[in-house]
N, C-alpha and C positions, 0 to 999 in steps of 0.2 A: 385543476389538474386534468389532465388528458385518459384516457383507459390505459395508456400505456406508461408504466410507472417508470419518472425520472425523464418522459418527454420533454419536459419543459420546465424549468424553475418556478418552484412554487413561492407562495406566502408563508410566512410566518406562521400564519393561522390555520392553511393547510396541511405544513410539517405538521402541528401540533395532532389536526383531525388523523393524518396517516401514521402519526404511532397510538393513539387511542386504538386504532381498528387492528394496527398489524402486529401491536403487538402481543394482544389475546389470540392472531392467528398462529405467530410465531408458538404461540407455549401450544396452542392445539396440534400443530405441525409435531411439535418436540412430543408431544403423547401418543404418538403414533410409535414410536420407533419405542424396542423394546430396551435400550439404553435407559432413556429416561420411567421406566415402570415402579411406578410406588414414587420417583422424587417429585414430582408434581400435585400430587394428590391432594394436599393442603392449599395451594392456592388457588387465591380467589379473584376469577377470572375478572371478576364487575369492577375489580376495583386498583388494576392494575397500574394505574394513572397514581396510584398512592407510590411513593417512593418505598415506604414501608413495605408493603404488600411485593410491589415489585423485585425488593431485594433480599425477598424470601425463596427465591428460585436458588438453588444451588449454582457457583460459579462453576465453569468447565474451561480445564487445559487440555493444553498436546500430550502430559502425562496420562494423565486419564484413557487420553483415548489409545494411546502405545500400548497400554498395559495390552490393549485386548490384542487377539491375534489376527491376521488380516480376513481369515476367516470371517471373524465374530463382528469386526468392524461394519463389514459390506452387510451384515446379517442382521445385527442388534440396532447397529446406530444409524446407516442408511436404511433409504426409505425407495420402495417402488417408485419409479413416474408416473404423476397421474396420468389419467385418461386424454388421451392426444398427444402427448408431452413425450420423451424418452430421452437417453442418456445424449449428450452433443459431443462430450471431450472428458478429459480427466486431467483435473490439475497438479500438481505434483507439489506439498508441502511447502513453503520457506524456510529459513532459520539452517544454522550448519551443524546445530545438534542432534543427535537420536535419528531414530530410525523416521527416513518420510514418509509421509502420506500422500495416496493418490484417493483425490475427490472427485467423485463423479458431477458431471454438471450439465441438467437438464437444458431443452432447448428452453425452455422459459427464463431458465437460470442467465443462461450467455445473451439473452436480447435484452434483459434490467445490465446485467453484468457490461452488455458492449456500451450503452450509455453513460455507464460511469467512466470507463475508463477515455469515451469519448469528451466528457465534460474536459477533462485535464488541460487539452489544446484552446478551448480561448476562455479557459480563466487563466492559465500561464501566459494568456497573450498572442498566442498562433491565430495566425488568420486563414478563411479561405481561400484559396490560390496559392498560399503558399508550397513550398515543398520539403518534404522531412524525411531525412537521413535516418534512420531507422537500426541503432545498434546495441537495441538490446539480445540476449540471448535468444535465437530462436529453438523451441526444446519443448520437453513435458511442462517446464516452466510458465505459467500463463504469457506471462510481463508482455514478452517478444511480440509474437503473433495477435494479438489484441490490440498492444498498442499501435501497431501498423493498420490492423483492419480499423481500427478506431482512427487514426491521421483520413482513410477514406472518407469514413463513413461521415464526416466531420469537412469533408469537402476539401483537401489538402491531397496533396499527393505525395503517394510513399516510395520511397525507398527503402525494401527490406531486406538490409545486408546483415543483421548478425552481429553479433558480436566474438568473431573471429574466428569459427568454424565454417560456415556457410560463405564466408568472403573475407578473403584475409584479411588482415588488418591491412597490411601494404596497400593493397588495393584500393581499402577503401577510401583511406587516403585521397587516388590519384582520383573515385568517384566523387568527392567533395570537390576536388579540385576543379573537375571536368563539368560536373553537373551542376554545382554551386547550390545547394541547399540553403533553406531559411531556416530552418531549424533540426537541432541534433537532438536523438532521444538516445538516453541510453543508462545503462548504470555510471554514478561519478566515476568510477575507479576506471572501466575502461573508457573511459570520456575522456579520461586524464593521459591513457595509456596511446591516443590515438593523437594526443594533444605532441607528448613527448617524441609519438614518431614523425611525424609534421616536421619538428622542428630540427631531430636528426636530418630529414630528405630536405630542408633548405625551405621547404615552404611553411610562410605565414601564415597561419588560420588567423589572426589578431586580424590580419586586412583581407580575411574572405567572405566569402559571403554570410553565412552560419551568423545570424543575431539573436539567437534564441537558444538556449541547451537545455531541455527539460531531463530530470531525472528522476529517478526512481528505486528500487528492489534493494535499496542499501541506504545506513545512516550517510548524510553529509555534512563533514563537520564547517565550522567559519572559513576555516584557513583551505581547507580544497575548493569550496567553494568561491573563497577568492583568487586563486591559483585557476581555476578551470576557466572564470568570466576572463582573467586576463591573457591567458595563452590562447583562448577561442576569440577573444574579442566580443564577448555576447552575455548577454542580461545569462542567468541562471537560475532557472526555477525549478524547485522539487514537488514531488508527487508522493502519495502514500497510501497502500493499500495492500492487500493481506490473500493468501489462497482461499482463507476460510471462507471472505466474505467479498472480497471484489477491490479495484481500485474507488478507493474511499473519499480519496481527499488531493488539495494542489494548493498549490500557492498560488496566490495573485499579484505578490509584488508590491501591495502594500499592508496587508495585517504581517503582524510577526509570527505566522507559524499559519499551517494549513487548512482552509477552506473544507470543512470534513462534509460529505453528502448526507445532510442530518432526514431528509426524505427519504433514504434506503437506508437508508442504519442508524440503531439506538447505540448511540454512545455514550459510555458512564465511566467515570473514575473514582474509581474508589480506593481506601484504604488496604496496601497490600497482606496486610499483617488479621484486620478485622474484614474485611469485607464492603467496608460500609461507605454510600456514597460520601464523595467531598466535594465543598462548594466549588462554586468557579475558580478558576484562575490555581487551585494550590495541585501540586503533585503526589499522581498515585499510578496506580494500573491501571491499564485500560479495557474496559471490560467491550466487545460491540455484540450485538445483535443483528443478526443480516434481515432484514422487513421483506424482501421477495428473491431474492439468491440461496431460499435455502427450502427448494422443491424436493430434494433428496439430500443433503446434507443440513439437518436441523440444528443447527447451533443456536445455542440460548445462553446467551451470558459467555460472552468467548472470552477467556484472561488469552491476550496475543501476548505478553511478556515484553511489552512495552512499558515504558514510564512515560506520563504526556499529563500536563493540562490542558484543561478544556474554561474557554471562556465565552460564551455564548451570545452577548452583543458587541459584535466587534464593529466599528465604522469603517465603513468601504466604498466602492464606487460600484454601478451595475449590479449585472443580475445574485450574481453569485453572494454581494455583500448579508443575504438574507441568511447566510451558514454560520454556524459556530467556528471558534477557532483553535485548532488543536495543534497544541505545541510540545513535539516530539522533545524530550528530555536522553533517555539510554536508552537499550535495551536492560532488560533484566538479568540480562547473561552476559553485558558485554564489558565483562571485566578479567584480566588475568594478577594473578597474583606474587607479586615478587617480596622475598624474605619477607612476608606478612604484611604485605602492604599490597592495597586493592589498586588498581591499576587500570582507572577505565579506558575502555579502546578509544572512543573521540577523544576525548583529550589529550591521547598519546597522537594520534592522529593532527591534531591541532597543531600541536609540539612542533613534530615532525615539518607540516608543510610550512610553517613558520621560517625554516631556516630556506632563507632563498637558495643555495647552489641546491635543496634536494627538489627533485621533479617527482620522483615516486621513489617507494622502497617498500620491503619485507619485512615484516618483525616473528621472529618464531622465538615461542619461548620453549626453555629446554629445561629438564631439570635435572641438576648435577650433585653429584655427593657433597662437595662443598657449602651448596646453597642451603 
């Protein structure tokens, strides 16, 4: 490994040395901040490598930290920059529940953070030289702005249009047209939405340039994703990763679920009911740990409200095969309820794109005296 954490693809052997080390740094980081005062006190630091030992840390969610006032949050649970170091940006929460949060994030934070989300582009396959159309949200929202400085930084050239405010959608259109991109980044939905206007204004994406659509900031079920490869004409690969802790993880196009950056984050799933870890491969929560993203935002044991297994020697090709593989299942919230029946959003999703004449739609659910 390089001084500079996430340089370079490590060994097996290295992952292992870099969570011995970071993760007694990660609980020393968390005792700092007056949040964690008194929950830490019993573990024991030597011996953290114990699955036992380690799953004596209390889990932490987004409740948790809501409860406090925005006051108490910037006060108890962040942390000063160290010495050299100070705030770069603040990122603005995920998820469409509850009230968001905005995280501060050290320059040390955003130069591990810019490498992750740099990784994305060639385990999905991007190559240097190519050039990337760029429509995710540009905003308080990390996604946007990173993953274009990341297409740079990555030797690619970007185009950062937005998604729909900073360049209409119309437009952008006519820029794909004109300028001919190798690769689209963007969330599915408007990936889909720019798919649908293409084909109102008479032009083909299926025969344009675009052979690559990476995505991201949103579940993507089978059937959009089949829907999106065929109306762009292009392979489809998803990306995964969280405000708390960075862009974490991509697809490579051949494990079945995503390539997680197990050198900056401890990833565990556990039982959502007990807490307790579960082996490979079965479904639980997803708990992560950020190993150097978390200079003022100390998370230790983050429940993200995901469902996902995790299976840890998966066969692959290249550098990236050396990652575990983690396979996004729901959200924990992403279910509505009709006359007493759970109703998850993919699936209805699935459903949905399923039926060839639909290209996109709405679903609101209402609730009516009769129901």
């Amino acid at each position: 490994m390089s001084a500079q954490p996430g340089a370079t693809i490590p060994t097996a052997a290295q992952i292992g040395a870099i969570h011995s080390a970071r993760k007694v740094a990660a609980v020393h980081q968390a005792k700092r901040a007056s949040f964690f005062r008194g929950k830490l006190d019993h573990i024991d630091l030597d011996r953290l490598d114990d699955p036992a030992e380690w799953g004596k840390i209390p889990l932490l969610d987004k409740d948790m930290l809501r409860s406090m006032s925005d006051a108490q949050f910037y006060r108890d649970f962040c942390l000063p920059p160290g010495e050299g170091d100070g705030i770069a940006q603040y990122w603005r929460s995920g998820g469409t529940t509850g009230r968001p949060l905005f995280y501060p994030r050290s320059r040390r934070d955003i130069e591990v953070a810019m490498l992750g989300f740099a990784r994305v582009y060639p385990c999905a396959g991007a190559k240097p030289g190519q050039t990337v159309h760029c429509a995710f949200p540009l905003g308080i929202h990390p996604v946007g702005q990173m993953m274009a400085r990341a297409a740079e930084a990555s030797g690619l050239g970007a185009l950062m249009a937005g998604a729909g405010t900073t360049t209409p959608s119309s437009l952008q259109i006519e820029l794909i047209d004109k300028l001919k991109p190798d690769v689209l980044t963007g969330m599915s939905s408007y990936a889909l939405h720019l798919a649908n206007l293409a084909d109102q204004s008479g032009i083909e994406l299926a025969r344009g340039s675009v052979n690559l659509v990476i995505c991201s900031a949103e579940p993507l079920s089978a059937a959009k994703r089949e829907k999106l490869g065929r109306m762009w004409g292009a392979e489809v690969r998803d990306s995964f990763g969280m405000t708390e802790a960075g862009m974490m993880a991509a697809e490579d196009g051949i494990a079945d679920g995503f390539r997680v950056w197990s050198d900056l984050f401890f990833v565990e799933v556990v039982d959502p009911t007990t807490g307790q870890q579960l082996p490979d491969g079965e479904t639980g929560a997803l708990v992560v740990t950020p190993l150097f993203t978390n200079n003022i935002t100390p998370f230790l044991r983050w429940m993200s409200g995901d469902l996902v297994s995790l299976r840890r020697e998966v066969p692959g090709a290249g550098p990236f095969a050396v990652f575990p593989v983690l396979r996004h299942a729901q959200r924990t919230t992403g279910f509505f309820k009709v006359r007493g029946i759970n109703i998850n959003h993919g699936e209805f999703e699935d459903l949905m794109f399923r039926l060839a004449p639909i290209n996109d739609f709405k679903c609101e659910a209402l609730t009516l005296d009769a129901l």
